[in-house]
C-alpha positions in Angstrom: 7.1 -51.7 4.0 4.5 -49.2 4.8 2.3 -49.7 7.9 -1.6 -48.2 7.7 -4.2 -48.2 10.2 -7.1 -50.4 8.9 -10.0 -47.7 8.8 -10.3 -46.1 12.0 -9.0 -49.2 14.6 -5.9 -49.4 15.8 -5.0 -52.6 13.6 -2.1 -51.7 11.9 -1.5 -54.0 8.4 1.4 -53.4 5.5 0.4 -51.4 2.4 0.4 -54.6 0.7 -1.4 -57.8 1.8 -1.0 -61.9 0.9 -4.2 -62.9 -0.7 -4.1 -66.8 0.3 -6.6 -68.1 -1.9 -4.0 -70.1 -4.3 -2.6 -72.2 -1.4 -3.6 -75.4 -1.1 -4.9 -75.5 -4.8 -2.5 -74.2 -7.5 0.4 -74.1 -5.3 1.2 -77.2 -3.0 2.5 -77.1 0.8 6.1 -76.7 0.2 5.4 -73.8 -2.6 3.1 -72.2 -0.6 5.8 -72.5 2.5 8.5 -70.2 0.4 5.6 -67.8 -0.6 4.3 -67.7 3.0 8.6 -67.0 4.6 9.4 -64.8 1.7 6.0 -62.6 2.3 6.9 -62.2 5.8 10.2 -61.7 5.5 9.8 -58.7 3.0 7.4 -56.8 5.6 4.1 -58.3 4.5 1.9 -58.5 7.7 -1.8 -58.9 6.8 -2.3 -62.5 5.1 -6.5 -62.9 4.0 -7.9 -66.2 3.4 -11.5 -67.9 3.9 -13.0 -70.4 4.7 -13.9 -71.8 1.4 -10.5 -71.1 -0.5 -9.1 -74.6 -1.8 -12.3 -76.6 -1.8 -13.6 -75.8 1.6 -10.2 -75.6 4.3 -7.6 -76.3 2.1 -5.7 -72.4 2.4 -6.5 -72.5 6.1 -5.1 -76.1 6.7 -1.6 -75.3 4.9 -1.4 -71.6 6.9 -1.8 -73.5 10.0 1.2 -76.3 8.8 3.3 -73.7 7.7 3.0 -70.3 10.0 4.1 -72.3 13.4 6.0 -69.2 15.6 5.5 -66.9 13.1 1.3 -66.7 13.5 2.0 -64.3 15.9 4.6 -61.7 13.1 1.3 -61.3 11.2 -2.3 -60.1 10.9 -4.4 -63.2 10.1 -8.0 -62.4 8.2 -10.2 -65.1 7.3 -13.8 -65.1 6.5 -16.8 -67.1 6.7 -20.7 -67.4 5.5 -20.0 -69.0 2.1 -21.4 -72.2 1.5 -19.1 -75.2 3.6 -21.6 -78.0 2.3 -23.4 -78.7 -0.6 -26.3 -78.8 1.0 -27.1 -75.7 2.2 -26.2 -76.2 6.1 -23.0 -74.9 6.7 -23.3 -70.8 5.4 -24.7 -68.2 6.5 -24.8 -65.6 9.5 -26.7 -66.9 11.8 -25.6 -67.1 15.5 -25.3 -70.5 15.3 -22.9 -70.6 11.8 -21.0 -68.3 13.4 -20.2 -69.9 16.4 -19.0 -72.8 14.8 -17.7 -71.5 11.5 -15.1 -69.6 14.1 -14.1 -72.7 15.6 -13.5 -74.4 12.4 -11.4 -71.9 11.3 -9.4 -71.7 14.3 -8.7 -75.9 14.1 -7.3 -75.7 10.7 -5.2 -72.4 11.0 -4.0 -74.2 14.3 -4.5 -70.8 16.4 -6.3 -69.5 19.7 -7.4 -66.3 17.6 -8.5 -64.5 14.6 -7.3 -61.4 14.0 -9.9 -60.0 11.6 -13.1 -61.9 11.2 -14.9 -60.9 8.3 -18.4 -61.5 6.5 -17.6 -62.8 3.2 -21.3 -61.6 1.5 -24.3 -60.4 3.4 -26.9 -62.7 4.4 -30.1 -61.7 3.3 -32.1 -64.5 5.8 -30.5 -63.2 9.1 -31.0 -60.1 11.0 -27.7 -57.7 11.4 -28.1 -57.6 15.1 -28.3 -61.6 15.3 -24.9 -61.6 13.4 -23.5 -58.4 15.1 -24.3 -59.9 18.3 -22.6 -63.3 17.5 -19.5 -61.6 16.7 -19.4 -59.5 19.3 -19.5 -61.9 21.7 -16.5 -63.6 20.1 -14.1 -60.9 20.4 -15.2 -60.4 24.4 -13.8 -64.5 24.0 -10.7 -63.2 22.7 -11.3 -65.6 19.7 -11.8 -62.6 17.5 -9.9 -59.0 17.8 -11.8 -57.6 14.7 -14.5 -58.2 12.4 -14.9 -56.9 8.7 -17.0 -57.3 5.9 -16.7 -58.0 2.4 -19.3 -58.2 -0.7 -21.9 -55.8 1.2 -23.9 -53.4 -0.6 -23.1 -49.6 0.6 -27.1 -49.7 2.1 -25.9 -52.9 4.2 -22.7 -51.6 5.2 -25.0 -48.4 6.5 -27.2 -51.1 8.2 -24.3 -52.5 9.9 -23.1 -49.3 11.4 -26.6 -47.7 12.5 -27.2 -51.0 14.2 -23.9 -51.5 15.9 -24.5 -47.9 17.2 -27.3 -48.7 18.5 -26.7 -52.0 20.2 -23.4 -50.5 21.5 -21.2 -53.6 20.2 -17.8 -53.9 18.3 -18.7 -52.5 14.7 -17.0 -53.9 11.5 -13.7 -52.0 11.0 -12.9 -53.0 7.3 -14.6 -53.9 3.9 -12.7 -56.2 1.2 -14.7 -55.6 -2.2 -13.1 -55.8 -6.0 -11.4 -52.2 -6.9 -8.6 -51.9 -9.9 -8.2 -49.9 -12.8 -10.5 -51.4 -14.8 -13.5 -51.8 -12.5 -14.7 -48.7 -10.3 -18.0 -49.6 -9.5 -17.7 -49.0 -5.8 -16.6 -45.7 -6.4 -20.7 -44.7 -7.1 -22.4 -46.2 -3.5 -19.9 -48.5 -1.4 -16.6 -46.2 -1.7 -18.3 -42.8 -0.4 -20.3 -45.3 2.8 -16.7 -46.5 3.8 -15.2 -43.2 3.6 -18.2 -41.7 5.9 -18.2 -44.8 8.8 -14.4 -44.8 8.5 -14.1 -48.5 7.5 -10.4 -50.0 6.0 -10.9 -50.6 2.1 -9.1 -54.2 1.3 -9.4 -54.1 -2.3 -9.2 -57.6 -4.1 -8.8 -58.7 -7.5 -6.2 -55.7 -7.7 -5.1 -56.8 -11.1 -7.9 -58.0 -12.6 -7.3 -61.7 -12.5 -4.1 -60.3 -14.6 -5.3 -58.6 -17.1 -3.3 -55.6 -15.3 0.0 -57.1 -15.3 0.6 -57.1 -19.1 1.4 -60.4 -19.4 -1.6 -61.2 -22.3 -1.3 -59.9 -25.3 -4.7 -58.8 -27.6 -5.6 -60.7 -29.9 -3.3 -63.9 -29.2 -4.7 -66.6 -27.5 -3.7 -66.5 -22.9 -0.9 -69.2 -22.4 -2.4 -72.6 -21.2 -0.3 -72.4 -17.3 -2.3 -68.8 -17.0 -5.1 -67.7 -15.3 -7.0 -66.8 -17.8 -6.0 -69.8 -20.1 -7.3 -72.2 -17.0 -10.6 -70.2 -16.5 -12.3 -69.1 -19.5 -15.1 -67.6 -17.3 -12.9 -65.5 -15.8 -11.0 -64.7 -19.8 -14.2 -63.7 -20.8 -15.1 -61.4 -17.5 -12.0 -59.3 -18.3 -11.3 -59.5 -22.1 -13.5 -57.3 -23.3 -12.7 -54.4 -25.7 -13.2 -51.6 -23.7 -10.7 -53.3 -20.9 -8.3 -54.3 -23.9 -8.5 -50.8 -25.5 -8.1 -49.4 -21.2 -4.9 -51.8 -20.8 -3.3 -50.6 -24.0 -3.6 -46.6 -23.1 -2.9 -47.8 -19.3 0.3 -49.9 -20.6 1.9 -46.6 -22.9 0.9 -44.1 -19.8 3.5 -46.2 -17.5 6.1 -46.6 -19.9 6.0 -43.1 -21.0 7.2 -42.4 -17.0 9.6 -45.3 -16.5 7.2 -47.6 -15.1 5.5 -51.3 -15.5 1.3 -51.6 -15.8 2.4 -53.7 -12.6 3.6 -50.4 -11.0 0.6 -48.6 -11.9 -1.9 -50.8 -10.6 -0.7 -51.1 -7.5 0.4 -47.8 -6.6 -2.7 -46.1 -8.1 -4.4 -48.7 -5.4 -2.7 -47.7 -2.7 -3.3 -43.9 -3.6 -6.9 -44.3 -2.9 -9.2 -42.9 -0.3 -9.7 -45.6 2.1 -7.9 -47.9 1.5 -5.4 -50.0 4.0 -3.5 -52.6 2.0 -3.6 -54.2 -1.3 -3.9 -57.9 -1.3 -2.8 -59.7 -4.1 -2.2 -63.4 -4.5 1.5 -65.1 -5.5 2.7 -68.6 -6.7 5.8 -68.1 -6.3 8.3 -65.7 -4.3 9.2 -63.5 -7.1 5.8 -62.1 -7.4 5.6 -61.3 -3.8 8.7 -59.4 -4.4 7.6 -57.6 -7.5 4.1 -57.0 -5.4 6.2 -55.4 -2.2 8.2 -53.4 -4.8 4.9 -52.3 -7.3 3.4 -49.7 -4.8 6.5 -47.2 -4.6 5.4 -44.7 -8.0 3.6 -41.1 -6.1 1.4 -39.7 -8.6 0.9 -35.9 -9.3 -2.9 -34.6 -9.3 -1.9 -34.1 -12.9 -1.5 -37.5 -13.2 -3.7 -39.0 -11.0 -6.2 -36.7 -13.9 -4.6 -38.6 -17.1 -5.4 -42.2 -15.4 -9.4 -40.9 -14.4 -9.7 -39.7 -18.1 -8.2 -43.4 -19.8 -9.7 -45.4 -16.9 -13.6 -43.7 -16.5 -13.5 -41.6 -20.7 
């Protein structure tokens, strides 16, 4: 497994991360147990949950049952600000959210500290100093040895460094935003921001919700135990014909070289600018192993040319 620096700290994660958002939902403790030992056994060191995965401290609660001796083999990310109560008290980025959103956390992963901390989406009703401050002081605790952020708008993420600069405390180090094949967005504002202030790109949704692995076909209806046949919003966010008609060229382009759309994907990721590891989610320890194995394809510029002109023509 290849090692990378996240952006310009000296935390060190594997080339491909454990997204934890199914456990504790669509997988069940002992599943999630054999994903969580197989990860780790194939090199996998940065594991990224929240808060809110698994209605509200479900992912956390089975990552503290099942890491035990092994919490201290991995990078542990989690996030917070996302609502934790239906009515509106528990979110956020105030000083006081933060302060005992951390402890929370902590509880259910049944650790002393957090690895990487990180904003799940900015908060528009608190200052960035307030929430700078906050986490600042956490990682002088030793609760927190980093802090990220995710879902920030390249003029926030600017925000964030200027005033961490200024106030001459710990500045985030990473950003986790969706990036794949088949959406590029960040490429216009938020890639070029993380590439100037040196942050660690943790792209999610790697595979679209799995539209990249080629397991759908067009036209035919997705199977029932799938993603996409479980969330029609999610269907309906993907399958569109301009990602079908992008999947198809995307699909022949691999083959033609000896290589799966799974392949592709992930090593095109992990080609980027920026970016540190590739977190994808599993069910079960096969994909974690076809993840670990996806990222090994090294493109040529002429290529890397071929996938800009079927991915932005």
């Amino acid at each position: 497994m290849e090692i990378r620096n996240l952006g310009a700290s000296g935390l060190r994660v594997s080339a491909v991360g454990l997204g934890c958002n199914n456990f504790g939902q669509r997988t069940d403790l002992e599943t999630s147990r054999r994903v969580i030992h197989r990860a780790i056994d194939l090199g996998i060191t940065l594991f990224d949950t929240a808060d809110i995965y698994a209605g509200q401290g479900g992912s956390e609660t089975v990552l503290g049952a099942v890491l035990g001796d092994r919490r201290k083999d991995i990078v542990l990310a989690t996030k917070y600000s996302k609502p934790m109560a239906s009515d509106g008290t528990k979110q956020g980025a105030s000083r006081r959210y933060i302060m005992s959103a951390v402890e929370a956390s902590l509880k259910r992963l049944k650790t002393d500290w957090i690895d990487l901390y990180q904003q799940h989406d900015y908060d528009p009703l608190t200052p960035m100093d307030e929430s700078l401050r906050a986490l600042d002081d956490l990682i002088h605790q030793g609760k927190v040895r980093y802090i990220g952020n995710s879902n920030f708008p390249a003029w926030r993420i600017a925000e964030a460094e200027f005033t961490a600069r200024a106030m001459n405390v710990n500045r985030f180090i990473s950003c986790q935003d969706e990036y794949s094949l088949v959406v590029r967005d960040i490429e216009k504002d938020l890639l070029p921001a993380a590439q100037e202030y040196r942050l660690g790109l943790l792209p999610f949704f790697p595979l679209a919700s799995g539209l990249l692995t080629g397991k759908y076909q067009r036209g035919a209806a997705a199977p029932a135990d799938t993603r996409f046949g479980k969330a029609p919003a999610l269907r309906d966010r993907y399958v569109t014909p301009r990602n079908e008609d992008m999947v198809e060229k995307l699909k022949a382009f691999a083959q033609s070289r000896g290589h799966t759309l799974l392949e592709l994907a992930f090593s095109w990721l992990a080609a980027r600018p920026q970016v540190s590891s590739v977190i994808a989610g599993a069910t079960r320890p096969e994909q974690v192993e076809q993840n670990v194995n996806a990222i090994g394809w090294k493109f040529s510029a002429e290529e890397m040319a071929e996938i800009d002109k079927i991915t932005k023509g």
